[in-house]
KOLPA-145235 format. One record per residue (C-alpha): x, y, z; residue in one letter. Coordinates in steps of 0.05 Angstrom, whole numbers, padded with zeros to 5 digits, always signed. Layout:
N
XYZa
...
REM end
This chain:
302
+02195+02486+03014x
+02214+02437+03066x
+02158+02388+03052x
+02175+02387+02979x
+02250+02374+02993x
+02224+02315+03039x
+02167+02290+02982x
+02217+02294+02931x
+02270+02252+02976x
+02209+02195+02993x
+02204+02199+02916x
+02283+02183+02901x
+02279+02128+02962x
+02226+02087+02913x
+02256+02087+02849x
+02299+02030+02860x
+02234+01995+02882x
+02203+01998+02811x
+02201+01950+02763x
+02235+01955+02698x
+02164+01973+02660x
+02145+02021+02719x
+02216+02055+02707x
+02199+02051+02629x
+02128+02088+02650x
+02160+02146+02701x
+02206+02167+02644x
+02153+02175+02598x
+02107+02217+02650x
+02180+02262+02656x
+02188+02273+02580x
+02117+02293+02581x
+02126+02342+02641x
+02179+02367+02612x
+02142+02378+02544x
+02092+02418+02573x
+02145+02470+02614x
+02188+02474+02541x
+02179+02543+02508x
+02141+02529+02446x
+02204+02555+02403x
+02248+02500+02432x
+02195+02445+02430x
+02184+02451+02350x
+02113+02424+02337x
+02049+02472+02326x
+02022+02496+02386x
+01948+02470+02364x
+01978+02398+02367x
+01985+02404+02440x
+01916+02385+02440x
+01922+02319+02393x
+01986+02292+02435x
+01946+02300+02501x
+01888+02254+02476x
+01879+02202+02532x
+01890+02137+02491x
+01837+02098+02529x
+01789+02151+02502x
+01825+02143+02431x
+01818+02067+02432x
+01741+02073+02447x
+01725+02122+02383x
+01701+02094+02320x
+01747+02089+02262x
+01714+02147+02225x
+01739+02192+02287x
+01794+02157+02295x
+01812+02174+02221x
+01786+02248+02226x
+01841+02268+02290x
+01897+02230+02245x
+01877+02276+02192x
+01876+02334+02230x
+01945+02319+02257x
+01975+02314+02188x
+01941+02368+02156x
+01960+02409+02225x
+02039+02380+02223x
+02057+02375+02160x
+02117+02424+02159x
+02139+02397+02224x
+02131+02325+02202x
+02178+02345+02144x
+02231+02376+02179x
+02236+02316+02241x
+02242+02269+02176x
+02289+02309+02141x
+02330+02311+02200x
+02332+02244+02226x
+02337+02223+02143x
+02277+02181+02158x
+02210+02160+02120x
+02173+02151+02186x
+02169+02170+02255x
+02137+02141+02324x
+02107+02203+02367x
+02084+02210+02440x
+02064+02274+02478x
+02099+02308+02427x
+02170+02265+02436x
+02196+02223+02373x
+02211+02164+02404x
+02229+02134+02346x
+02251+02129+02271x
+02273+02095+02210x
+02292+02099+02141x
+02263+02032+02115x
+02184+02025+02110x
+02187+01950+02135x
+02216+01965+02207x
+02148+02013+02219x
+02129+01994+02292x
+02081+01932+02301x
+02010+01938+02329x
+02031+01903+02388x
+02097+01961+02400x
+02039+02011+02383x
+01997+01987+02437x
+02041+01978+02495x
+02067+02050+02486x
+01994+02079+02480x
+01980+02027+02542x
+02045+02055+02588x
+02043+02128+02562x
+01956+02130+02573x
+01977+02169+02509x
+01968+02169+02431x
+02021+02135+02394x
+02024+02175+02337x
+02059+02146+02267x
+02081+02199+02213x
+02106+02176+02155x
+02139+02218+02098x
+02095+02248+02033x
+02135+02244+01964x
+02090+02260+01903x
+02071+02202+01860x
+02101+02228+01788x
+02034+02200+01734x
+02086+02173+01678x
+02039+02132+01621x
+02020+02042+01595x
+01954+01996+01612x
+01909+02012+01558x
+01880+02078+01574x
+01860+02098+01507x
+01876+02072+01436x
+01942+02095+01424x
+01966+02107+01509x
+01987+02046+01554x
+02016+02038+01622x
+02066+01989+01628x
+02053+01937+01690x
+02088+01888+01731x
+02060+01824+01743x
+02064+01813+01817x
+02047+01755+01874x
+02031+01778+01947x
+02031+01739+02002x
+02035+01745+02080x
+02099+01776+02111x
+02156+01730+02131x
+02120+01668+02078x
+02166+01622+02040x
+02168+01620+01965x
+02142+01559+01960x
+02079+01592+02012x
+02075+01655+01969x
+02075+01611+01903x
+02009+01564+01920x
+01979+01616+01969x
+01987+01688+01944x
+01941+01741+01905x
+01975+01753+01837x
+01970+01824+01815x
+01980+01857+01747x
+02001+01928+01779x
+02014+01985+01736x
+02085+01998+01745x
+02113+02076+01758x
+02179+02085+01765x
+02146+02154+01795x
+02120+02123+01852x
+02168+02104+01912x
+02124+02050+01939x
+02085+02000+01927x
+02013+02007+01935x
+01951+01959+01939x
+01879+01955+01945x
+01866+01944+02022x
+01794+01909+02021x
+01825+01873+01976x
+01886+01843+02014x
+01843+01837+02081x
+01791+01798+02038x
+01848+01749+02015x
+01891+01744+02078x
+01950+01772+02055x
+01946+01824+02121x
+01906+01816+02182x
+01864+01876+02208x
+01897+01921+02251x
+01886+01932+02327x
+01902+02008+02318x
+01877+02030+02255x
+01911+02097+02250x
+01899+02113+02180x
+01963+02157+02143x
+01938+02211+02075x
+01984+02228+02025x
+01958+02281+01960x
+01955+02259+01892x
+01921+02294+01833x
+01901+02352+01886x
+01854+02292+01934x
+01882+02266+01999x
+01871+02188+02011x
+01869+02147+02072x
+01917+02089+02078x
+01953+02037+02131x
+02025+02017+02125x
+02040+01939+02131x
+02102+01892+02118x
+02085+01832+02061x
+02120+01787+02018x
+02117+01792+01946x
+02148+01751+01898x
+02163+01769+01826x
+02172+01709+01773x
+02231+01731+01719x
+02231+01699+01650x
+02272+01642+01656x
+02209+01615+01703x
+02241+01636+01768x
+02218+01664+01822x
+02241+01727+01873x
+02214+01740+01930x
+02237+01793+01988x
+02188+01822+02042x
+02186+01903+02037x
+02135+01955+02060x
+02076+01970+02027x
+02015+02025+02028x
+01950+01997+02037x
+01896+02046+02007x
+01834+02046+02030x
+01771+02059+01986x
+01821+02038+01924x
+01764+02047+01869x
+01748+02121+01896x
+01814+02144+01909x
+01857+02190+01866x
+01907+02139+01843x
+01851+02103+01800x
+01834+02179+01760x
+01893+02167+01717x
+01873+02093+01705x
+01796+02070+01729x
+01827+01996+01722x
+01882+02000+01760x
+01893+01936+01810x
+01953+01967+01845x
+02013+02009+01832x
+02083+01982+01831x
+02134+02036+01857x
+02217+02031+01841x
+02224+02007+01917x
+02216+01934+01879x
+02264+01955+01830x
+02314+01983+01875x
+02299+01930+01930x
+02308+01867+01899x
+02344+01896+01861x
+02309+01878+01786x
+02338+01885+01720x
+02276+01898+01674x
+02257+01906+01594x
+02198+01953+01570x
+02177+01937+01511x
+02135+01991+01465x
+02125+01950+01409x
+02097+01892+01453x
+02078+01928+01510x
+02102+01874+01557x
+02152+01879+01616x
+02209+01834+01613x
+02246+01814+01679x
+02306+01787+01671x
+02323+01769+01737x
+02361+01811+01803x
+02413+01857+01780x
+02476+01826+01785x
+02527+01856+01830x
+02578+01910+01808x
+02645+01887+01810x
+02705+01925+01832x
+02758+01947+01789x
+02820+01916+01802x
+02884+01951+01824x
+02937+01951+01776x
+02998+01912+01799x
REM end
């Protein structure tokens, strides 16, 4: 007992000696102590996910992306009620895990944590930095040709690199006609696709996300970009957001509905620029008649 008091005293003597990313390491090494000695009912997760957090991320960073995407998979389909319920709680649509601790979270899809955050935790920790991110149904709501008498009504869209200018995204982007779904909270696009054109850059930890639709999971990443929507007076928005990246586009369950769909155009561009917009049946065109003006207050009567 006395050695330990005197190793644990020699321990306290060199803290102050550490440097500020040394101190930043030794707290992450006592979270994860601590998450092992936690009663499973207290710490929350699964206790077959013990296993995933303790993944050495040296040894994760040497797999191939086929078992990189099989463990992600595994930890979804393994945490998916307890992925919920942290979400829920923190009112957030992702979350940054390590050894089982959140270590962070956030309501808006555009502040997910860069590569370069994602790697200097896995580097510090020596563990996985997990990503969860929340999984709302897409709601199938019909325009697009499809048949002879059934169309799905699209959104003509320009996507550029995240943080470009208008004037950048104007002469540079990849216009899209993308189904628009007021059903679907996101926007999502064809990943070859954007890689091929430069609009995102590949990514140094490819930890690949699945969300269900039509009963099949699919793979995807989730990147910032700036897209830019031209109204009908010839002028044109532009705002960066989030956006799903699916991988495999042509074989994945969002292209059942609609074999010739180029992407899918979610309300977050309606709600986020925010857009007033005209569907026409008798056309089928989409007008856009430009951001939606601000509500004013009502006055107070004098």
């Amino acid at each position: 007992m006395l050695t330990a008091e005197i190793d644990f005293e020699q321990v306290l003597g060199t803290v102050d000696q550490l440097s500020s990313d040394e101190l930043d390491l030794l707290q992450m090494r006592i979270t994860q102590s601590r998450q092992k000695k936690m009663p499973l009912a207290l710490r929350g997760y699964p206790d077959e996910a013990r296993e995933l957090f303790a993944i050495p991320f040296d040894t994760y960073m040497a797999m191939s992306d086929d078992e990189r995407d099989a463990i992600a998979f595994r930890a979804y389909k393994i945490l998916d009620r307890w992925i919920d319920q942290e979400l829920k709680a923190r009112h957030a649509k992702w979350m940054l895990v390590s050894g089982g601790e959140i270590l962070d979270a956030s309501s808006k899809l555009i502040e997910y944590p860069a590569p370069e955050k994602l790697m200097a935790i896995g580097k510090k920790s020596g563990l996985i930095p997990f990503v969860f991110i929340y999984t709302p149904l897409i709601e199938e709501s019909g325009w697009s040709a499809m048949s002879d008498s059934d169309y799905y009504p699209t959104l003509s869209i320009t996507v550029g690199r995240f943080g470009a200018k208008k004037e950048e995204i104007i002469l540079d982007g990849v216009t899209i006609e993308a189904d628009f779904d007021t059903g679907s909270p996101e926007l999502l696009l064809d990943y070859d696709q954007m890689v091929s054109n430069g609009v995102i850059g590949t990514i140094p930890i490819k930890q690949a996300h699945y969300r269900p639709h039509l009963g099949e999971f699919y793979p995807f990443h989730l990147r910032p970009i700036a897209v830019g929507i031209t109204n009908d007076n010839g002028q044109t928005l532009t705002k960066d957001i989030g956006a799903l990246f699916v991988r495999n586009w042509r074989q994945s369950p969002l292209c059942l509905v609609n074999p010739d769909r180029e992407a899918l155009a979610g309300r977050n561009l309606l709600l986020g620029f925010p857009l007033q917009v005209v569907l026409d049946g008798e056309k089928k065109t989409t007008q856009i008649l430009g951001k939606k003006p601000a509500s004013k207050k009502p006055q107070k009567r004098k």
